[in-house]
N, C-alpha and C positions, 0 to 999 in steps of 0.2 A: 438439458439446460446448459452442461457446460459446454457445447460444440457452440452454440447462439453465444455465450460469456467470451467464449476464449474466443467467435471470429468480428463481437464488439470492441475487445481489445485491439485485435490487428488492427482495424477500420479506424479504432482512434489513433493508434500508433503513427501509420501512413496519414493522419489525416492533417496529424501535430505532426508530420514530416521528421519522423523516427524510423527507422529503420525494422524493418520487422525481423524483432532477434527473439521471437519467441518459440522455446522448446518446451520437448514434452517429457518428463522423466515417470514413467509408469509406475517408479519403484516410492512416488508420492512427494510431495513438496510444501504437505500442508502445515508444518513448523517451519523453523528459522534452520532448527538443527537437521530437518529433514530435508531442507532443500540446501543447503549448505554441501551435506553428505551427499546429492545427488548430481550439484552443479560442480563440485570440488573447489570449495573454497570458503572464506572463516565466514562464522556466523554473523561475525558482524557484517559483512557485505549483502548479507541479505537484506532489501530494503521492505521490509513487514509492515502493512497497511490496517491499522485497529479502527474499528470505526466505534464514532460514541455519539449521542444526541445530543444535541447543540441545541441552545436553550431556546432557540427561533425554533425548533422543531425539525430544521434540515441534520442533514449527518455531518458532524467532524470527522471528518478522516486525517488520522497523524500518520504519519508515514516514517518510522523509526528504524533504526539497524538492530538489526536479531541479534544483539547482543545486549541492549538495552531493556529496559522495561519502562514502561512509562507514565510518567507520575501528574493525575490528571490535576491537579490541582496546577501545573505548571501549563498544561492543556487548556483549562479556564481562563487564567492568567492573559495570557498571550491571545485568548480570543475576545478577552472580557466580557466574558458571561459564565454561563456555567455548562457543565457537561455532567452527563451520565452513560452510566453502560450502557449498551445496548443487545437487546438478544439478539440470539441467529435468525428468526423469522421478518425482525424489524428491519435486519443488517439487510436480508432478503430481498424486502419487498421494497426498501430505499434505493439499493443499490446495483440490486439486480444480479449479485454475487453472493454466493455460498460464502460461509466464513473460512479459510485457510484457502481463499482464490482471488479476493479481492483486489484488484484491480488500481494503482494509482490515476486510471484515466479510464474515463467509456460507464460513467456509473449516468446513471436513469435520474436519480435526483442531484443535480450539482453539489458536492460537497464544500464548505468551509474545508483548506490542508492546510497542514504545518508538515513540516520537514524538520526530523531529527537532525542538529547540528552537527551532528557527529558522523554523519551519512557522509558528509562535505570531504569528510577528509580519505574516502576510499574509493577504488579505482577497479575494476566494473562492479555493479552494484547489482543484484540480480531482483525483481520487483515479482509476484506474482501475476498471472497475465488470464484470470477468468476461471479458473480451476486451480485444484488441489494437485493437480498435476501437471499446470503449465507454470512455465516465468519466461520472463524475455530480462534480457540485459541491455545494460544502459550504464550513465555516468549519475551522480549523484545531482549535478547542472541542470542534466535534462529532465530526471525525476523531478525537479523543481518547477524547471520552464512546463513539462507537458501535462502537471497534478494542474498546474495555477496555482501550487504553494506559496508559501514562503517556511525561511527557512525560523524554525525556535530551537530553546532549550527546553529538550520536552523529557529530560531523563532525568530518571527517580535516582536521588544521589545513593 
């Protein structure tokens, strides 16, 4: 599964005319703090993709910096409706991505994004790219422009 994840990322990548910066760290990427340590550089830059179920039934995906945590009720908020967790089987079968691989682009059911504001102000930003063991790099802009985000205040004070 994640060879078809990681070459639906590329495809979206190239297709939203990004450049294809996706690497492969074997030694694992599926935290903030684990792909932080394998890209070399701070957790916050890591741009970490939760997804949660939106009250329409499609997936909310926030898109947050690994340093944050994020506090759903600002998630709600900003979508005005409501959100819940959701499990790994649902993250799955919505989006087509393992959870600690997900994807800010190339998901099977279009998601609702928000973009952590605080993404905004770091400089490259490393996103997951289809696996636990891929990410591609990018600006916090283009995470914007290629999700179809927009940007909230999506962190728990």
């Amino acid at each position: 599964m994640s060879g078809s994840s990681v070459d639906r990322v590329r495809a979206a990548l190239l297709a939203a005319g990004h450049p294809d910066s996706i690497q492969s760290f074997p030694e694992g990427t599926r935290t903030s703090a684990d792909a932080a340590a394998a890209v070399g550089c701070e957790v916050a830059q890591i741009a970490k993709s939760l997804v949660f179920r939106g009250a329409d039934g499609r997936p909310v995906l926030v898109i947050a910096s690994g340093a944050n945590r994020v506090d759903t009720g600002k998630v709600a908020s900003a979508l005005g409706g409501t959100v819940k967790r959701a499990d790994a089987d649902w993250v799955r079968e919505r989006t087509g991505f393992a959870i600690g691989g997900v994807a800010p682009l190339g998901h099977l059911t279009p998601p609702h994004v928000l973009v952590d504001t605080d993404l905004m102000a770091l400089d490259p930003v490393w996103a997951a790219a289809g696996s636990p063991v891929h990410v591609f790099r990018s600006t916090a802009a283009e995470i914007v422009r290629i999700s179809g985000g927009r940007v909230a205040d999506v962190k728990q004070d």
